[in-house]
C-alpha positions in Angstrom: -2.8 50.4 10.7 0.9 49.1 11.2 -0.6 45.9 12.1 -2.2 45.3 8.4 1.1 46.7 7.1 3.0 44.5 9.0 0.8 41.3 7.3 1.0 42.6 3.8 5.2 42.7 4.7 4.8 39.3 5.9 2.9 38.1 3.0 4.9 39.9 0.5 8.3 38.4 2.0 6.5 34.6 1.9 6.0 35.2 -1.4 9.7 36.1 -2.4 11.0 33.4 -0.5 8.7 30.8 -2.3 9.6 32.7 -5.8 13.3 32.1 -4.7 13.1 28.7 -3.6 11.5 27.6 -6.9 14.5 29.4 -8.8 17.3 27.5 -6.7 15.4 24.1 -7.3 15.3 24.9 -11.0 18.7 25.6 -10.7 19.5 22.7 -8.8 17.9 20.2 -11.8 19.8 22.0 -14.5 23.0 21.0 -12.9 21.9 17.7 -12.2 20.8 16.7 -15.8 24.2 18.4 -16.7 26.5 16.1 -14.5 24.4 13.2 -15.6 24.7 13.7 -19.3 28.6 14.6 -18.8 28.8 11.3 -16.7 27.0 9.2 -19.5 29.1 10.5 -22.4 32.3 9.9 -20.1 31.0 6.3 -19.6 30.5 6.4 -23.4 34.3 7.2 -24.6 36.4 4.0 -24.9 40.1 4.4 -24.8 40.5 5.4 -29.1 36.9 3.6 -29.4 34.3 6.0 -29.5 31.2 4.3 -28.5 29.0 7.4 -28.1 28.4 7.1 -32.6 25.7 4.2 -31.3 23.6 7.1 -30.4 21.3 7.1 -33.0 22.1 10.7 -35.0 19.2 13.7 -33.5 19.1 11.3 -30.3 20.3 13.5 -27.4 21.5 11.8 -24.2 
């Protein structure tokens, strides 16, 4: 009896970990596509030139 709740504790905690793992990469891509688009606007601003207005207007980068 302990031996099948044992497996079941096993299973359950493999599932939570695989749960949590696919939070932290979701995480992970959220901040990447941030720092990208923070990087490309940066690269974007000119000095008193704003370059960014060639963005076509509704275009997101």
């Amino acid at each position: 009896m302990t031996a099948q709740t044992d497996e079941k504790e096993a299973e359950k905690i493999e599932e939570l970990t695989g749960e949590s793992e696919i939070v932290l990469e979701e995480e992970d891509s959220k901040k990447d596509l941030k720092e990208k688009r923070g990087i490309i606007k940066q690269t974007l601003y000119e000095g008193s030139k704003k370059l960014k207005h060639i963005v076509p207007k509704g275009k997101h980068l």
